[in-house]
HTML snippet that shows the backbone in 3Dmol.js (N, CA, C, O; Angstrom):
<script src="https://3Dmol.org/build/3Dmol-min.js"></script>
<div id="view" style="width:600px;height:400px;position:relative"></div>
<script>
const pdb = `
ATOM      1  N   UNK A   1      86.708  67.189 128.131  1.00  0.00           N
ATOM      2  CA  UNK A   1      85.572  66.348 127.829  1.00  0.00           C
ATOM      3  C   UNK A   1      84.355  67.234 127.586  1.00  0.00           C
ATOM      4  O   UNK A   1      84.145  68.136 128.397  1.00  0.00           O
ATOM      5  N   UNK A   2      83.446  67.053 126.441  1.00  0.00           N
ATOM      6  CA  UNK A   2      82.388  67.536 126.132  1.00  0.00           C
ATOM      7  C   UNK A   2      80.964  67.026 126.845  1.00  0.00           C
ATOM      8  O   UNK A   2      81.031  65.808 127.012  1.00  0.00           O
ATOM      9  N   UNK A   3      80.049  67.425 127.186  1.00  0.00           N
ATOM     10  CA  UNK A   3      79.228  66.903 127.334  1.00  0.00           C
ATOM     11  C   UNK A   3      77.495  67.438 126.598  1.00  0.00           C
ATOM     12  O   UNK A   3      77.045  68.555 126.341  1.00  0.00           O
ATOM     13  N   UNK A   4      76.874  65.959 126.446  1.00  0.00           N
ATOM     14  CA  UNK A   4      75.938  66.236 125.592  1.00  0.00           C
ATOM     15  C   UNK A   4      74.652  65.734 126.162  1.00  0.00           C
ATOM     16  O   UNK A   4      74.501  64.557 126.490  1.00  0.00           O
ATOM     17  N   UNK A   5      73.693  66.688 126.280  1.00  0.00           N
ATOM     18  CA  UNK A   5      71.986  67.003 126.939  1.00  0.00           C
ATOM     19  C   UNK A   5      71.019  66.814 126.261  1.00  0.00           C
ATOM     20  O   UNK A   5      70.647  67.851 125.713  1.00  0.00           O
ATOM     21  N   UNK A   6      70.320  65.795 125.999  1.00  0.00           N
ATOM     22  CA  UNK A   6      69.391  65.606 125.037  1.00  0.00           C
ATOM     23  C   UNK A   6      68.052  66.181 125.742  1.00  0.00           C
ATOM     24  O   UNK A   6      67.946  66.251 126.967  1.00  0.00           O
ATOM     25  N   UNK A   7      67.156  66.538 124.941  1.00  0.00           N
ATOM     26  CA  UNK A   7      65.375  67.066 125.914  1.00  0.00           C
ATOM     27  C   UNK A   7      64.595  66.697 124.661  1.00  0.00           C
ATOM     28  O   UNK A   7      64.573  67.083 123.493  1.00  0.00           O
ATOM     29  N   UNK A   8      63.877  65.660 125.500  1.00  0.00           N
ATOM     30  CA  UNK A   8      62.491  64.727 124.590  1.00  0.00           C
ATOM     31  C   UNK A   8      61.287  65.447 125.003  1.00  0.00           C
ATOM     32  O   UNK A   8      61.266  65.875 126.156  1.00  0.00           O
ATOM     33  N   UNK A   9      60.286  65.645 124.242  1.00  0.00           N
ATOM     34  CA  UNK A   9      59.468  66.255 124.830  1.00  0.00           C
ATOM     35  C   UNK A   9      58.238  65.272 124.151  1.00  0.00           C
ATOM     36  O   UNK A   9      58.253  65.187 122.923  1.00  0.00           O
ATOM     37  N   UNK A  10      57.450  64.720 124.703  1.00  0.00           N
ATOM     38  CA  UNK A  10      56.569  63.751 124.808  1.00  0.00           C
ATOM     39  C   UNK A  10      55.128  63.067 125.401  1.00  0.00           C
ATOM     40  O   UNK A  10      54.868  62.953 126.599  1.00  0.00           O
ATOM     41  N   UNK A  11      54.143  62.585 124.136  1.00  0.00           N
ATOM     42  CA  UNK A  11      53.350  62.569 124.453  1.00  0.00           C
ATOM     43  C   UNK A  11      52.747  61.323 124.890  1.00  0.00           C
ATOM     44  O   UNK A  11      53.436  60.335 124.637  1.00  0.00           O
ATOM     45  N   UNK A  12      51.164  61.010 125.735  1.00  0.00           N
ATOM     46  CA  UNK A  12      51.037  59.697 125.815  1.00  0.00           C
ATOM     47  C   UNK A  12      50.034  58.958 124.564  1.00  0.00           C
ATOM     48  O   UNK A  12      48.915  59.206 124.113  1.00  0.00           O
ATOM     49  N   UNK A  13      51.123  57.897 124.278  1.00  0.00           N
ATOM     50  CA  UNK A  13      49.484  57.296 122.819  1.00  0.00           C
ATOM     51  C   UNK A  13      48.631  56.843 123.464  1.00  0.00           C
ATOM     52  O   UNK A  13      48.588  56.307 124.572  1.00  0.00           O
ATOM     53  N   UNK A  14      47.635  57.181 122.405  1.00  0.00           N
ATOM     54  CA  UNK A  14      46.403  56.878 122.628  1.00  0.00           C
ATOM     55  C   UNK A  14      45.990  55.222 122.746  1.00  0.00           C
ATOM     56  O   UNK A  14      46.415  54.331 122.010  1.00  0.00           O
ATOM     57  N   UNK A  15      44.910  55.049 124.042  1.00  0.00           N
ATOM     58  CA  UNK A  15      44.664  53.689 124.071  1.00  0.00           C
ATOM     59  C   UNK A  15      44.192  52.789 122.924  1.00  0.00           C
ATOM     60  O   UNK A  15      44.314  51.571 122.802  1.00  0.00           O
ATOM     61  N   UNK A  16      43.569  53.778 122.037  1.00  0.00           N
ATOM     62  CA  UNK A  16      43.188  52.858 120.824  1.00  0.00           C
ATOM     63  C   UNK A  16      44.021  52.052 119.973  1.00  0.00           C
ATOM     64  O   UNK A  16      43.461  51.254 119.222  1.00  0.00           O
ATOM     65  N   UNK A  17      45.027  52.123 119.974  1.00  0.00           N
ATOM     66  CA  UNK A  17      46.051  51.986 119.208  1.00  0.00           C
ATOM     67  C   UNK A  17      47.064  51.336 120.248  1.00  0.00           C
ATOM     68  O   UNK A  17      48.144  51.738 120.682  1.00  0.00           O
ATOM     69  N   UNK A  18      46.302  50.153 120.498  1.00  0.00           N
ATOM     70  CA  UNK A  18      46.461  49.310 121.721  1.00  0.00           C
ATOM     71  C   UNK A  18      47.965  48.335 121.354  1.00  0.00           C
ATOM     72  O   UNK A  18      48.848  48.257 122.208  1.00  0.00           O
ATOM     73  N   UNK A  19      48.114  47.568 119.866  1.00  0.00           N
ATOM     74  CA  UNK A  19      49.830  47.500 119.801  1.00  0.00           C
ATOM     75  C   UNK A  19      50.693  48.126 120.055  1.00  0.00           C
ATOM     76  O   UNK A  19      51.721  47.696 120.579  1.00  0.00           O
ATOM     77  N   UNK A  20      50.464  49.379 119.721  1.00  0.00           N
ATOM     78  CA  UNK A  20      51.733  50.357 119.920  1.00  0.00           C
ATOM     79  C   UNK A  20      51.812  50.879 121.339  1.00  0.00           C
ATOM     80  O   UNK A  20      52.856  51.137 121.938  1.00  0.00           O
ATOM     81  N   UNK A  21      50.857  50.975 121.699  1.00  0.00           N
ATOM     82  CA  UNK A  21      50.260  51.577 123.542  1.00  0.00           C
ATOM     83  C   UNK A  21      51.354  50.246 124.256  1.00  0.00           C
ATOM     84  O   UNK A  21      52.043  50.528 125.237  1.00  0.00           O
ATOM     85  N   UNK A  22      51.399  48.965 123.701  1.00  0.00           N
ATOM     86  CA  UNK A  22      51.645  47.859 124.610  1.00  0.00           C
ATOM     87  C   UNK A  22      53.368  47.869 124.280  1.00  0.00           C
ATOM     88  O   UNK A  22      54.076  47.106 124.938  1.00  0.00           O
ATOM     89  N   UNK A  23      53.992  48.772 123.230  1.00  0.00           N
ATOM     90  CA  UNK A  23      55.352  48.897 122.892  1.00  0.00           C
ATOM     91  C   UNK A  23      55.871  50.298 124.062  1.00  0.00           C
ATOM     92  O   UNK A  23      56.555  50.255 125.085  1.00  0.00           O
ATOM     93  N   UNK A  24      55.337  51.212 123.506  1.00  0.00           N
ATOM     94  CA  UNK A  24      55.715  52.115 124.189  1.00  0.00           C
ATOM     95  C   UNK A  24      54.740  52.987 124.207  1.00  0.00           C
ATOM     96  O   UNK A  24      53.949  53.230 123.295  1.00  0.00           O
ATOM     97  N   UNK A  25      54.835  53.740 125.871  1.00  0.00           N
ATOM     98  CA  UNK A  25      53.063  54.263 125.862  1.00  0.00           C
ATOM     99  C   UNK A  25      53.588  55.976 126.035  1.00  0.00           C
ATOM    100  O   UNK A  25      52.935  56.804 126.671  1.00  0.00           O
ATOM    101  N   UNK A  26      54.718  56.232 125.420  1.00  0.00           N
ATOM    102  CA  UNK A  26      54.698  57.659 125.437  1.00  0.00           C
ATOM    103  C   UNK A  26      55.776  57.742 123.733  1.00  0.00           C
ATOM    104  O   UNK A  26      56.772  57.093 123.411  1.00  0.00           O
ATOM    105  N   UNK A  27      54.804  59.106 122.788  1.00  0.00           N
ATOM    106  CA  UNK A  27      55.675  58.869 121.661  1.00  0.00           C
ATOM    107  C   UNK A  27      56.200  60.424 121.478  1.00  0.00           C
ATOM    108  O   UNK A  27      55.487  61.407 121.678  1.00  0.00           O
ATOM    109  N   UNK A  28      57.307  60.453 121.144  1.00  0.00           N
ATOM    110  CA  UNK A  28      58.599  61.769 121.124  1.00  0.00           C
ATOM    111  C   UNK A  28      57.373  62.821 119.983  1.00  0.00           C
ATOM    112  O   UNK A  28      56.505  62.358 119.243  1.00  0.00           O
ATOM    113  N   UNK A  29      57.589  63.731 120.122  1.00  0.00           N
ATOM    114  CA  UNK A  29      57.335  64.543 119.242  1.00  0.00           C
ATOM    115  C   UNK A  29      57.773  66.144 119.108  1.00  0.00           C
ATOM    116  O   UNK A  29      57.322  67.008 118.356  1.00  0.00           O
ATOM    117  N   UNK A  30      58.734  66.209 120.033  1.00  0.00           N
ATOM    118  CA  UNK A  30      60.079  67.052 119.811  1.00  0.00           C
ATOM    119  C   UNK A  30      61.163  66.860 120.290  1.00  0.00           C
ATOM    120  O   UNK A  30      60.936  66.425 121.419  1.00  0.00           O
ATOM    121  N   UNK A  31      62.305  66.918 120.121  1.00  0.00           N
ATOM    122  CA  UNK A  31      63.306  66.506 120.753  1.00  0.00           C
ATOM    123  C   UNK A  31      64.487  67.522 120.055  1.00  0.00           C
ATOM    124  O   UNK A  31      64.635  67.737 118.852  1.00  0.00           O
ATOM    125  N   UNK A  32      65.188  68.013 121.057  1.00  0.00           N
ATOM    126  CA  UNK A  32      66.849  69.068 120.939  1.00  0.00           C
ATOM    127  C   UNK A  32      68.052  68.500 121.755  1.00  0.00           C
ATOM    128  O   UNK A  32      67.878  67.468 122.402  1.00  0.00           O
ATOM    129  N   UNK A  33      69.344  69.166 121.755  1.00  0.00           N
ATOM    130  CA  UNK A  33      70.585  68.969 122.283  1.00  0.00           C
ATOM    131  C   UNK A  33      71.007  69.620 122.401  1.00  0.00           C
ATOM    132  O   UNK A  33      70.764  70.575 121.663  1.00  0.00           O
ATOM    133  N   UNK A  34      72.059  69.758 123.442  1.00  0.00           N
ATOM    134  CA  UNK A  34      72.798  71.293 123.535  1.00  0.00           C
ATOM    135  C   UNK A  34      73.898  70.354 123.953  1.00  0.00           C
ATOM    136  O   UNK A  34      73.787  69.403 124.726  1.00  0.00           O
ATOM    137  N   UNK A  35      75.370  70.920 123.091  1.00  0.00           N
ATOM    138  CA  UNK A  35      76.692  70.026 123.476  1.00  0.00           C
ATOM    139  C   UNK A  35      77.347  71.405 124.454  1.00  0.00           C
ATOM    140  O   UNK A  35      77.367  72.586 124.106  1.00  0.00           O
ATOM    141  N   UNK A  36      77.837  70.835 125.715  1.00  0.00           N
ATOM    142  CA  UNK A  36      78.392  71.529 126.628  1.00  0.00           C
ATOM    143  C   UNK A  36      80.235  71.053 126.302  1.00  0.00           C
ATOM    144  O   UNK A  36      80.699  70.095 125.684  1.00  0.00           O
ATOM    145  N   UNK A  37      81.141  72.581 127.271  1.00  0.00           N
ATOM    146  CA  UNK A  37      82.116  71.938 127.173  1.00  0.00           C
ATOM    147  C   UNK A  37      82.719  72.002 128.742  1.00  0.00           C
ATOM    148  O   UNK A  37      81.980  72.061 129.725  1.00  0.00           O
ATOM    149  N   UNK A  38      83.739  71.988 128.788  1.00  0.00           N
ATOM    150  CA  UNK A  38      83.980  71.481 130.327  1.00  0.00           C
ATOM    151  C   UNK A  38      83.742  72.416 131.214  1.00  0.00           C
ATOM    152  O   UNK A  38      83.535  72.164 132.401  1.00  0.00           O
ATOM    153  N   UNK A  39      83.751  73.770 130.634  1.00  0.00           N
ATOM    154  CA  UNK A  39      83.593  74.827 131.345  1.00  0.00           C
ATOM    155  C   UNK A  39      81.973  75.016 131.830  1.00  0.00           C
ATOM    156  O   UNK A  39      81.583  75.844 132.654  1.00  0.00           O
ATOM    157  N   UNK A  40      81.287  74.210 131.234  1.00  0.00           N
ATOM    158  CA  UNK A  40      80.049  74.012 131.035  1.00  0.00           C
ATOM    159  C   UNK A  40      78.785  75.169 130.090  1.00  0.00           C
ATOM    160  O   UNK A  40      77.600  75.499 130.130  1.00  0.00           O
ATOM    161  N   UNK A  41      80.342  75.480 129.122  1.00  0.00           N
ATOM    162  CA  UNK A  41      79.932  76.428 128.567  1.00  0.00           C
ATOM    163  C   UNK A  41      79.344  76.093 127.185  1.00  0.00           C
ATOM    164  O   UNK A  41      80.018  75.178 126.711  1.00  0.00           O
ATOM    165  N   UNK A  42      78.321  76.480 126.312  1.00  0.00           N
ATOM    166  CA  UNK A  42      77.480  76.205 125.179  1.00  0.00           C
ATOM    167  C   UNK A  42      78.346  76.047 123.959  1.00  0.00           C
ATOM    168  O   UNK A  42      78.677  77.101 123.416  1.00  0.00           O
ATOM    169  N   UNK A  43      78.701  75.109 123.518  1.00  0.00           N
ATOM    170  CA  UNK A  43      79.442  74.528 122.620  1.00  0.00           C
ATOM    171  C   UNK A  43      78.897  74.418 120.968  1.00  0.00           C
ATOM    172  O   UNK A  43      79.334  74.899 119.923  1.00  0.00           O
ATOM    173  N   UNK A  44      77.813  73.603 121.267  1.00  0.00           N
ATOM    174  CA  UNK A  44      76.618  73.905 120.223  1.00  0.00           C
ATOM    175  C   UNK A  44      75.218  72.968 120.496  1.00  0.00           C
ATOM    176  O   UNK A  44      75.003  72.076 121.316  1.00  0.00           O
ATOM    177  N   UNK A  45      74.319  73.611 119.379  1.00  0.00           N
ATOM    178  CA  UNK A  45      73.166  73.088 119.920  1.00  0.00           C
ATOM    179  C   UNK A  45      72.318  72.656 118.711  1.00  0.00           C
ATOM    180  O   UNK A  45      72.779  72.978 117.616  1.00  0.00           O
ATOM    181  N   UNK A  46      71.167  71.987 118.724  1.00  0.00           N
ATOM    182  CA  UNK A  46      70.518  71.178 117.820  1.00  0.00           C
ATOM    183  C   UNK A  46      69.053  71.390 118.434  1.00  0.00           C
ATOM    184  O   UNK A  46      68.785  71.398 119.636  1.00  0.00           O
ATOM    185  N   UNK A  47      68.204  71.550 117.423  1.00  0.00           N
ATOM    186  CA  UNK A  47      66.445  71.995 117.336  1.00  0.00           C
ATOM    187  C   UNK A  47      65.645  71.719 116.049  1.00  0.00           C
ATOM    188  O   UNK A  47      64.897  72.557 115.545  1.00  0.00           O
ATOM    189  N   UNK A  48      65.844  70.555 115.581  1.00  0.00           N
ATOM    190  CA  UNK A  48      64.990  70.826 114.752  1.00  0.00           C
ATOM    191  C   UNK A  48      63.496  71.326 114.669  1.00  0.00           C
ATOM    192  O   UNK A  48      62.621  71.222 115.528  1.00  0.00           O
ATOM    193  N   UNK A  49      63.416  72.004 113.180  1.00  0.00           N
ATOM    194  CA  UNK A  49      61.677  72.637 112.770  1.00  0.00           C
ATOM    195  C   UNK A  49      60.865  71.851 113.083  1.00  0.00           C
ATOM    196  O   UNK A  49      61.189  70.664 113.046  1.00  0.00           O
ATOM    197  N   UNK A  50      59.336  72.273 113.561  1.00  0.00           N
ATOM    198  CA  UNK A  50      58.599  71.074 113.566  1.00  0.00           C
ATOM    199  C   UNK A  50      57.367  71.258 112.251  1.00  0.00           C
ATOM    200  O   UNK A  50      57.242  72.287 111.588  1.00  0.00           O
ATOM    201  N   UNK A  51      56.786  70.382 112.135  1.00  0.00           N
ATOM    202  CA  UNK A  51      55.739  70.633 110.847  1.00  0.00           C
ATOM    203  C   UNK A  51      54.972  70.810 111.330  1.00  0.00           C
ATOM    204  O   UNK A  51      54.265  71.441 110.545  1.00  0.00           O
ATOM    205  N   UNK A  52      54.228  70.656 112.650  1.00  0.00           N
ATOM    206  CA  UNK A  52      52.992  70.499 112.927  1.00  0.00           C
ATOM    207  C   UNK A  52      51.966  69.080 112.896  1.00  0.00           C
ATOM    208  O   UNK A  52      50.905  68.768 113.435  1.00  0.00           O
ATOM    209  N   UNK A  53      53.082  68.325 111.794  1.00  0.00           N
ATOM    210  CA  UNK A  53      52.347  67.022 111.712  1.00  0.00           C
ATOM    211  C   UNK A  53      52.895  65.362 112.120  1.00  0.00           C
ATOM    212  O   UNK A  53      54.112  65.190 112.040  1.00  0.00           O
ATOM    213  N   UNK A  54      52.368  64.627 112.381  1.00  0.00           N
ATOM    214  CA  UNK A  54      53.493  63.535 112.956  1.00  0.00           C
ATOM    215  C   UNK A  54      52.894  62.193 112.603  1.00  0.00           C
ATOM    216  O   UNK A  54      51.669  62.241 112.495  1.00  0.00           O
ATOM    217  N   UNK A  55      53.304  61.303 112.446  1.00  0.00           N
ATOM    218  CA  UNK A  55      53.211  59.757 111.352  1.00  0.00           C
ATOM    219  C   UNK A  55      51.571  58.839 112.205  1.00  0.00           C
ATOM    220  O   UNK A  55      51.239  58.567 113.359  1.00  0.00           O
ATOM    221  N   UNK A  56      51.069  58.681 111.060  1.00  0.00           N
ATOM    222  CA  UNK A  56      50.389  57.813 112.016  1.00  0.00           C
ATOM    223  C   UNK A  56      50.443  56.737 112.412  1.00  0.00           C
ATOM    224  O   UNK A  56      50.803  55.907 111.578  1.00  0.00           O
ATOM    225  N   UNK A  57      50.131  56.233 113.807  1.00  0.00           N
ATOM    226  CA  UNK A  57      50.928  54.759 114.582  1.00  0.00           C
ATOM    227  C   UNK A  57      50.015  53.615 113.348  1.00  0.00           C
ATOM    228  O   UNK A  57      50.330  52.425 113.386  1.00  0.00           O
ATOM    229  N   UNK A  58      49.137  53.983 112.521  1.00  0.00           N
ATOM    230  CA  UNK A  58      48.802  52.712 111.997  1.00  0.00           C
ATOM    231  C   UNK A  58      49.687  52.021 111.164  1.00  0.00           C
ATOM    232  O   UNK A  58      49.476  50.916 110.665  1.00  0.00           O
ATOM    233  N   UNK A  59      50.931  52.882 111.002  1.00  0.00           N
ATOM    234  CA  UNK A  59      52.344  52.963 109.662  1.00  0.00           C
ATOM    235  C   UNK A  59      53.349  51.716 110.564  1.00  0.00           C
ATOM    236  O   UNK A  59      54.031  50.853 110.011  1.00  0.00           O
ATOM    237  N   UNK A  60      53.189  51.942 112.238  1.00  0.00           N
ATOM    238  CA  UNK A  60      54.034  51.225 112.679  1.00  0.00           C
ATOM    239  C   UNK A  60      54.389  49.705 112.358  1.00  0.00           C
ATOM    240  O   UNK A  60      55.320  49.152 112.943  1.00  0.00           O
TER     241      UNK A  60
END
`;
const viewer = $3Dmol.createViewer("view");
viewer.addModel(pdb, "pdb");
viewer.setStyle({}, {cartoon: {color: "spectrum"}});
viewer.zoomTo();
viewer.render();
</script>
């Protein structure tokens, strides 16, 4: 059996943007995986690039 580790790394929205604050009040803005195998040894892994830039909640 494989096993798979996700890591969100995350921020809190801003109160202004009080619909989306009332959906969810923390929004992802990196996130990786690392697939383990039973040995608990590194199988493979996932990171995407980041741009530096991220959507604005008014799009939501």
């Amino acid at each position: 059996m494989a096993w798979v580790f996700m890591d969100l790394e995350m921020k809190p929205v801003d109160r202004q943007f009080r619909r989306q604050w009332d959906i969810c009040r923390q929004e992802v803005i990196e996130f990786g995986a690392v697939k383990l195998g039973e040995d608990l040894a590194e199988i493979d892994s996932f990171r995407p690039g980041t741009s530096g830039s991220r959507a604005s909640p008014t799009r939501w």
